[in-house]
N, C-alpha and C positions, 0 to 999 in steps of 0.2 A: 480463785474467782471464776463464775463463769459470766465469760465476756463475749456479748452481743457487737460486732465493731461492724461500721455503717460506710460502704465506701461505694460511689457506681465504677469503680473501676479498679480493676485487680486482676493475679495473674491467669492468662499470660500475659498482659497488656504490663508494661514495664513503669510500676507505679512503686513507688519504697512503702506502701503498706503492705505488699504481698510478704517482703521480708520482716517487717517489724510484728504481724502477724506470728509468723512463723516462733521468732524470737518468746512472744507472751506463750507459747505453747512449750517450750525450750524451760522455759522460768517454772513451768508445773501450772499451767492455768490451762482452764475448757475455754476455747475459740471455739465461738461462730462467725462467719461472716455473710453477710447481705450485699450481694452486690449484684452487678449487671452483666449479660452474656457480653464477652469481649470482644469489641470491636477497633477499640481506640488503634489509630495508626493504621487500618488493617482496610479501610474502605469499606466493610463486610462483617456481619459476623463470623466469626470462624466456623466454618461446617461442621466441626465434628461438637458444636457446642449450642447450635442453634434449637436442640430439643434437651437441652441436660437443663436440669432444675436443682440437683443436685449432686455434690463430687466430694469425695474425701481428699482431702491433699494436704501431705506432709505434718498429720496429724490436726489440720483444720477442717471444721465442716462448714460447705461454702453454699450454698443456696444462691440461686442464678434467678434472674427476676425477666422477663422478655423487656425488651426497649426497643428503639428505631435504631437501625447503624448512622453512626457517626459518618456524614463525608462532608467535604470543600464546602456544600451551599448552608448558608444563614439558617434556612429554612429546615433545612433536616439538623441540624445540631440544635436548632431549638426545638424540635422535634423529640430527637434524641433525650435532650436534657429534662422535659416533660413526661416522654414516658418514662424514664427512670423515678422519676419526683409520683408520678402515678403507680407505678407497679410497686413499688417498695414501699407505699405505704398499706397497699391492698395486702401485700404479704402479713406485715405488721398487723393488721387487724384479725388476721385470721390465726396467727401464731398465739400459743397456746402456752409455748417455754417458759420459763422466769427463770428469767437471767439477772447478775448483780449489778452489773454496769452497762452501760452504753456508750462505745465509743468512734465519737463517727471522726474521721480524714474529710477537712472540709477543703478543697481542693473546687476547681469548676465544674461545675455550679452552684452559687450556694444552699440550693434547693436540697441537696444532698443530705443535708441537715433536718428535711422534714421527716423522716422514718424514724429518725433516730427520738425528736421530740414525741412524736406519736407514742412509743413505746414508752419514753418516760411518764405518758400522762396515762398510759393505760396500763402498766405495773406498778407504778410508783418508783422506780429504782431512777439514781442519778444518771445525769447525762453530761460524757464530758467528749468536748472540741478541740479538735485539734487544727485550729484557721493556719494552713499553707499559701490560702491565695487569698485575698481581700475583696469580696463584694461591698457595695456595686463597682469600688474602686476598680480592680482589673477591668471592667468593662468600656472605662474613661483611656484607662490606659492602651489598649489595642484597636482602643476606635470603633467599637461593636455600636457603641453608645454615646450620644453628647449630652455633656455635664448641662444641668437646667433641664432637660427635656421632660416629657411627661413618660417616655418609658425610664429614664433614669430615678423619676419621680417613684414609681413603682418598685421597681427595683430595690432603692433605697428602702422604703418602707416594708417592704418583705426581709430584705435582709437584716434588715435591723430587729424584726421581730421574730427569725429565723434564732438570731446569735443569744438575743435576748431571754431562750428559753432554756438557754443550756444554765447547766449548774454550773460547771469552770471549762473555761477558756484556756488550752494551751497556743501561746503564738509562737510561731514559726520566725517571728523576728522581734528585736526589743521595739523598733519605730510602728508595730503593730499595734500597740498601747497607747500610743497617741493618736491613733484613727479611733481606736472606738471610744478614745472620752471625748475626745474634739471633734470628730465630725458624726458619730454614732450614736453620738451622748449616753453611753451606756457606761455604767459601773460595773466592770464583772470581774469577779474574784480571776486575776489572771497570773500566768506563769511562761517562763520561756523557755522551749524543750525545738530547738532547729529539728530540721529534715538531715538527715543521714545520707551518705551517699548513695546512688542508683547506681552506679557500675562499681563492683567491688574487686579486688587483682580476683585472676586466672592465672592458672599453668601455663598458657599461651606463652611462645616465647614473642621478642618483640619483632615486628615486622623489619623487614632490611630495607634502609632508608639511605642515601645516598651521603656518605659522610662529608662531603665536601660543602652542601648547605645548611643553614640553622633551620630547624624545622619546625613548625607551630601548626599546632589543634586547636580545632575548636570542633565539640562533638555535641547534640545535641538539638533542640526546637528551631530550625528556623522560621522564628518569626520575627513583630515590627519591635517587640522589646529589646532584643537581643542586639542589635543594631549590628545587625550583618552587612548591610551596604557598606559600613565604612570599611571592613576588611576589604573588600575587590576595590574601593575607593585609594586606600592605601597603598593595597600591591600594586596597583596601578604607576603609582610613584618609586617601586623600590625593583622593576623592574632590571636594573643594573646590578643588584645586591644578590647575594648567594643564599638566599632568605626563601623557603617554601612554605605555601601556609594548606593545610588540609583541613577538609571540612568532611563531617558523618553527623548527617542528620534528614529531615525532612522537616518539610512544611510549609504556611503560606507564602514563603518568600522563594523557595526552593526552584522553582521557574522561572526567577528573576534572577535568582546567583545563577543560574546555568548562560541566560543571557548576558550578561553582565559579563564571565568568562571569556567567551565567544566574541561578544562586542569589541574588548579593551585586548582579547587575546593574551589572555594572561594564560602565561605557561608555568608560572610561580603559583596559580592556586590549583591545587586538587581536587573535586568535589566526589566524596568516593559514596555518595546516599545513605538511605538508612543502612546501618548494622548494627546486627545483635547486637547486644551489652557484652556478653562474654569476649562475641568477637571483637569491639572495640578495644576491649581491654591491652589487646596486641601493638595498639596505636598508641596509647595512652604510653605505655614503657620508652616507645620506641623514637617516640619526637625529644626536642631538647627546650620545647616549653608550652604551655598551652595559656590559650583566651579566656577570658570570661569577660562579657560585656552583659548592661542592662542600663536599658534607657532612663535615666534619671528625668523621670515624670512621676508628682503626687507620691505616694506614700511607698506604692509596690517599685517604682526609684529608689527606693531607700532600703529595700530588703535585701537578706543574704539570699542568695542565687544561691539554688541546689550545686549547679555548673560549680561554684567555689566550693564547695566542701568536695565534690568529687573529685576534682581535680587536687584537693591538699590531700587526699590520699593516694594519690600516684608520685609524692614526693618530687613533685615537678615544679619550678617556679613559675609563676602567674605574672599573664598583660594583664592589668584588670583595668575594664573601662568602666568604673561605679563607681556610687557614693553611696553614705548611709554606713548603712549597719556592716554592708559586707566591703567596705572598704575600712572600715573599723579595725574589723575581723583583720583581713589580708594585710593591713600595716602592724597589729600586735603579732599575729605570726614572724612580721618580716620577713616574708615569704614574696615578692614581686616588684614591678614598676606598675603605674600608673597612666595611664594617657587619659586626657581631658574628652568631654562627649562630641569628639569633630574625626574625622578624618585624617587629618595634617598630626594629631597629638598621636594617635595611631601611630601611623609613620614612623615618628621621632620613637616609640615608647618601642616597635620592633626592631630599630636600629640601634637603640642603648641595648637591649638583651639581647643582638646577634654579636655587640662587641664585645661583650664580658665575657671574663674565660670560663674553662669547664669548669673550674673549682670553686667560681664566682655562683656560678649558676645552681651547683651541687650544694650548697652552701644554703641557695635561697630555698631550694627545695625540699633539704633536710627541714630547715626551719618550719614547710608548713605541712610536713609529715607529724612531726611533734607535737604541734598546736591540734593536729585532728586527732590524734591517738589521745588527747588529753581529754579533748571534749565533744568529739564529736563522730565517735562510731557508734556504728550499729550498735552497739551493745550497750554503751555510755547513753544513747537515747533512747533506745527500746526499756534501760533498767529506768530513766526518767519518766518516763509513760506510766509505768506499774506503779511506781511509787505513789505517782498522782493521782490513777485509775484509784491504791489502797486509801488513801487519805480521803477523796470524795467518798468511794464506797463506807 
């Protein structure tokens, strides 16, 4: 097939379409992709990328679109999010290709989606979604937006007639299928094909960690989803326990966990900022268990966190503070403990996994190694893509 795939964000910017790209090129198919100069994460475009329009890599031909860099204000990521929703569609009218398929990573924003429609109504060839994040719902969910308003009003009604054009819908979660019949009201031919992990092993060996405490990760977005307060809320209390908890990430909370630190004095959290994926990987071996939380609000509450599948690939057992789908997930694996959406359940949930012994814990981790090699590698989800890519086409 030759596959058209519609993302504004791609590598370097650390998104798992860069890889599952790769993978449809691996299978014998022609990739293009359409996406945006890279900025995510970065404050800036990257210099050496701010006049490239187009680049071969790893056997993909990538076409780069101009946008606004992404930073901290409201104003420039809405910025940001428009000119991408503008330049990728001016691309589109002027492309010339024909291609079999169309397949866009609907990820934030949902606008991301208009390029992709465009070309389906100007070749005629199907277009197939792949919804990772839920509009307008995520917007409810991090507060961008309040539910009733007249820009949610808007929102709503774009998205809805954004989702409404594709020919099939792959969701990122099963509790996704009841958003769009119950609050979407849309009937669309749909399928469940999860996100794949972002940080995959390295050679890295693991980093030297002080054997004498239990150590926990949490690697990853700090933002208001994720419910990171309640971690320095927690250590807060466990202050006497030989319990270390390490944090690798960035984002809008990421000035408040530093104060927060600082404030409470906590000598049990580590906050070591953003790093690499590769280099994370060194952290991920070397701790004896990692986090996954997500605020159980509305529907995107209910979904599998990317955070869970990568973490059941480092064969580690899981705190998981969720519900929904990816608490589903992590109790059929039998992979982890539990803690309730407070603070205090925190707590209790890293004091039962510092008691258990190493073979208790080897045990839970094996378990949700298994369950990810079963269903949910790169390979297991890139070969789901193609399948459903051959079926629409």
């Amino acid at each position: 097939m030759k596959i058209l795939v519609v993302c504004q964000y791609f590598y370097p910017e650390n998104f798992v379409i860069s890889k599952i790209c790769e993978k449809l090129v691996s299978f014998g198919h022609d990739v293009t992709v359409l996406t945006g100069k890279p900025n995510y994460g970065y404050g800036e475009i990257i210099p050496e990328y701010r006049k490239m329009k187009y680049q071969e890599y790893n056997g993909l031909k990538i076409h780069r679109v101009n946008l606004v860099a992404r930073k901290k204000s409201r104003f420039l990521i809405i910025r940001n999010y428009l000119s991408f929703w503008r330049n990728s569609k001016k691309w589109v009218r002027k492309c010339k290709e024909k291609y079999d398929i169309v397949y866009s990573m609907s990820l934030s924003p949902v606008t991301i989606l208009s390029a992709g429609n465009l070309y389906k109504k100007k070749h005629h060839v199907p277009h197939v979604v792949h919804c990772v994040d839920l509009w307008p719902e995520s917007t409810i969910v991090t507060h961008a937006v309040r539910k009733g308003s007249l820009v949610y009003k808007f929102l709503y009604k774009w998205s809805r007639k954004l989702y409404e054009k594709a020919d099939k819908v792959l969701i990122g979660s099963p509790s996704f299928e009841d958003y769009f019949h119950d609050v979407l009201k849309l009937d669309k031919s749909m399928e469940f094909v999860p996100q794949p992990s972002l940080v995959e092993q390295s050679d890295l060996p693991p980093i030297e960690l002080d054997k004498n405490y239990f150590h926990v990760l949490y690697c990853g977005n700090l933002g208001l989803i994720q419910q990171i307060p309640f971690i320095t809320e927690a250590m807060k209390e466990l202050k006497e326990e030989k319990i270390k908890f390490h944090i690798i990430g960035m984002g809008p909370l990421s000035n408040k966990l530093e104060n927060d630190i600082k404030e409470y004095g906590l000598e049990n959290v580590i906050y070591h900022g953003p790093i690499p994926a590769y280099q994370a990987s060194a952290y991920f071996k070397a701790v004896d268990a990692l986090y996954v939380g997500l605020k159980d609000e509305g529907t995107v509450g209910k979904t599998i966190p990317n955070k869970l599948v990568m973490s059941m690939a480092f064969a580690k057992p899981i705190i998981g503070l969720i519900e929904g789908d990816g608490k589903k997930i992590l109790s059929e694996a039998n992979g982890g403990v539990f803690a309730m959406q407070n603070a205090l359940s925190l707590k209790e949930a890293l004091l039962k996994m510092s008691k258990m012994s190493d073979k208790e814990r080897k045990t839970l981790g094996e378990n949700n190694y298994r369950f990810y090699q079963e269903h949910l590698t790169l390979d297991k989800v890139s070969q789901a893509i193609e399948k459903s890519l051959l079926e629409t086409k």
